[in-house]
TIBA-552151 format. One record per residue (C-alpha): x, y, z; residue in three letters; residue number from 1. Coordinates in steps of 0.1 Angstrom, whole numbers. Example, Ala and Ser with C-alpha at 12.3 -4.5 7.8 and 13.67 -1.06 7.14 Angstrom:
2
+-------+-------+-------+------+-----+
|  east | north |    up | code | pos |
+-------+-------+-------+------+-----+
|   123 |   -45 |    78 |  ALA |   1 |
|   137 |   -11 |    71 |  SER |   2 |
+-------+-------+-------+------+-----+
This chain:
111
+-------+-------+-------+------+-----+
|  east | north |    up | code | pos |
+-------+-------+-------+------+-----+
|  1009 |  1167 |  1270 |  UNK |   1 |
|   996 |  1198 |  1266 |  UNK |   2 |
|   963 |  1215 |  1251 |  UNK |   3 |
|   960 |  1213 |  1215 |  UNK |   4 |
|   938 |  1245 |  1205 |  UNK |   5 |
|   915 |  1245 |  1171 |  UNK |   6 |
|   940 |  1276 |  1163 |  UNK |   7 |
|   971 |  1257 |  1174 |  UNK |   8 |
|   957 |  1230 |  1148 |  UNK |   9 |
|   949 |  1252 |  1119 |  UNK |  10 |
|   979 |  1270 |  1119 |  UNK |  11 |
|   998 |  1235 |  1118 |  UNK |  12 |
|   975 |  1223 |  1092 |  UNK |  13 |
|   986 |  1251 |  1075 |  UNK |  14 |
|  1023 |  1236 |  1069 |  UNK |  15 |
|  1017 |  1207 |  1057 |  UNK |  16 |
|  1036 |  1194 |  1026 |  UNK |  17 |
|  1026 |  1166 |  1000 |  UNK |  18 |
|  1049 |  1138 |  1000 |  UNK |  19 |
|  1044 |  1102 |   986 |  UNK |  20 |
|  1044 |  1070 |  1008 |  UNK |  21 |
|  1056 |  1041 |   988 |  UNK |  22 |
|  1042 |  1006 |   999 |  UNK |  23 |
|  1066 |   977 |   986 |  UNK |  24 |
|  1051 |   943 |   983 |  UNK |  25 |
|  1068 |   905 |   971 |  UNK |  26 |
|  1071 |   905 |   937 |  UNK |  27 |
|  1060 |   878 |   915 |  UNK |  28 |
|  1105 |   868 |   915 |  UNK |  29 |
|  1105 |   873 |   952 |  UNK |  30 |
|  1119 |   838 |   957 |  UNK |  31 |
|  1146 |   841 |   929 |  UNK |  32 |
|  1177 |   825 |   938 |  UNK |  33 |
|  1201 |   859 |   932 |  UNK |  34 |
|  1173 |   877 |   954 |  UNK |  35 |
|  1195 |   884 |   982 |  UNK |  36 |
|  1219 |   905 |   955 |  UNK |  37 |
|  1190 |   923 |   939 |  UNK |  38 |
|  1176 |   932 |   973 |  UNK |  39 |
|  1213 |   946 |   985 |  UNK |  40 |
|  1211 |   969 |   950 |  UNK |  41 |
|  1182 |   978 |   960 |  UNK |  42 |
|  1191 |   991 |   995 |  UNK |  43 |
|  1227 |  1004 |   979 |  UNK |  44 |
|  1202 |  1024 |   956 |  UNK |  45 |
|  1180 |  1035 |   986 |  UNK |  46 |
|  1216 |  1049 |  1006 |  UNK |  47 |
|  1220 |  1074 |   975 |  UNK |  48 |
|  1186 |  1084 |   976 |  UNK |  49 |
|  1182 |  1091 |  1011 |  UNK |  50 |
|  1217 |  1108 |  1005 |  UNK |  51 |
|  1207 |  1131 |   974 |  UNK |  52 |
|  1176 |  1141 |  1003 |  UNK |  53 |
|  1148 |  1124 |   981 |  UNK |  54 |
|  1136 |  1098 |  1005 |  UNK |  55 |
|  1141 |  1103 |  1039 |  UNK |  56 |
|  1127 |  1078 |  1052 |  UNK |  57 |
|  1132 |  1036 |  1045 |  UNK |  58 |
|  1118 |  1014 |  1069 |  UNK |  59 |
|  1121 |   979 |  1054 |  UNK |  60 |
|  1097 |   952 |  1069 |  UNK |  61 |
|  1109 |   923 |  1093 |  UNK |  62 |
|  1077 |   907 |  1096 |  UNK |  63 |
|  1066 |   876 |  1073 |  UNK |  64 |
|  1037 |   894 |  1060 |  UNK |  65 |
|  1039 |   900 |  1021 |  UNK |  66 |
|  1042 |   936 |  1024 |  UNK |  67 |
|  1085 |   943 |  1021 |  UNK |  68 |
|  1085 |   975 |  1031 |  UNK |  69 |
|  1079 |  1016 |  1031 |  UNK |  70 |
|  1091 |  1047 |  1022 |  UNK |  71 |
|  1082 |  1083 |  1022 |  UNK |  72 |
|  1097 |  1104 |   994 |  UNK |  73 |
|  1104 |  1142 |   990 |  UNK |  74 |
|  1089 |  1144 |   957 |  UNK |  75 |
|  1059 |  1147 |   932 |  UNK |  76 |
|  1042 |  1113 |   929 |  UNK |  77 |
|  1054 |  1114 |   888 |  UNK |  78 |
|  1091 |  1116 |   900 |  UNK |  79 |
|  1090 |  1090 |   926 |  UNK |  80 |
|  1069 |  1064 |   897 |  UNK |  81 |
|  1101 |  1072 |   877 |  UNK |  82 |
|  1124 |  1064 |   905 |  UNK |  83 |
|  1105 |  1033 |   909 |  UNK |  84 |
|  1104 |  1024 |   876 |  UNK |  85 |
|  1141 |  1023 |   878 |  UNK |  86 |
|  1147 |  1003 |   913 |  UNK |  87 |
|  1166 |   969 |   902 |  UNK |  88 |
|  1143 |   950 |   926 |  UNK |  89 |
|  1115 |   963 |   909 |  UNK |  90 |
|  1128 |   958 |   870 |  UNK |  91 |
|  1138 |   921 |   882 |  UNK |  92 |
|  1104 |   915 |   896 |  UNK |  93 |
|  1115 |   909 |   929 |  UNK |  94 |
|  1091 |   935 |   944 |  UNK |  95 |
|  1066 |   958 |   932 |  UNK |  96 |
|  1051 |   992 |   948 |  UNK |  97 |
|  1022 |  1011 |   947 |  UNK |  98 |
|  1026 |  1048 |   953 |  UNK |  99 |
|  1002 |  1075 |   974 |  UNK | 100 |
|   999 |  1108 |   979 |  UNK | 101 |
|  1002 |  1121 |  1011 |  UNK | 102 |
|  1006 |  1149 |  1036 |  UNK | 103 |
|  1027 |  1156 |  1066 |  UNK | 104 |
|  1046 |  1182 |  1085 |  UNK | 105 |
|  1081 |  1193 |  1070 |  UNK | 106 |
|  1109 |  1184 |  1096 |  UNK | 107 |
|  1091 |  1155 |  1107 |  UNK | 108 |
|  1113 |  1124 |  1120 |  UNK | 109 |
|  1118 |  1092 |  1136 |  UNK | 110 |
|  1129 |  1098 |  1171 |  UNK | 111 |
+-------+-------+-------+------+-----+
């Protein structure tokens, strides 16, 4: 690892983008019987949208812990709310989200 310089950190400061992280939590449904259906929707859902290059990244949790999952969208925390709105898991109660602002570096990935 090389030297990271205050210059070499304020000129990548400088490129940062907002994006919004979206934490998904057990809804108060989560142990409806049709879950597993509502839950495959939802993933189907999340294919077109990492598709149409609005969320880029899923990462659904495999943990027992009562958070289900996160996501980082490409878009204004208004848009994304109105996305989420919209998920079947959410409108079915199965799980529900709470959305933050955030920044990061355009072009970031998972290795």
């Amino acid at each position: 690892m090389g030297e990271i310089t205050d210059e070499y950190m304020r000129n990548m400061l400088s490129k940062t983008k907002h994006y919004c992280i979206v934490l998904l939590s057990r809804g108060p449904n989560y142990n409806k019987v049709d879950k597993e259906k509502i839950i495959w929707e939802h993933g189907r859902r999340n294919f077109a949208l990492r598709k149409g290059g609005l969320l880029p990244i899923v990462c659904p949790f495999t943990d027992e812990s009562n958070i289900a999952g996160l996501a980082i969208f490409n878009a204004s925390i208004d848009q994304v709310k109105n996305t989420m709105d919209d998920d079947p898991a959410v409108k079915e109660g199965v799980l529900v989200y709470e959305v933050h602002d955030c920044k990061s570096f355009p072009g970031d990935c998972l290795p």
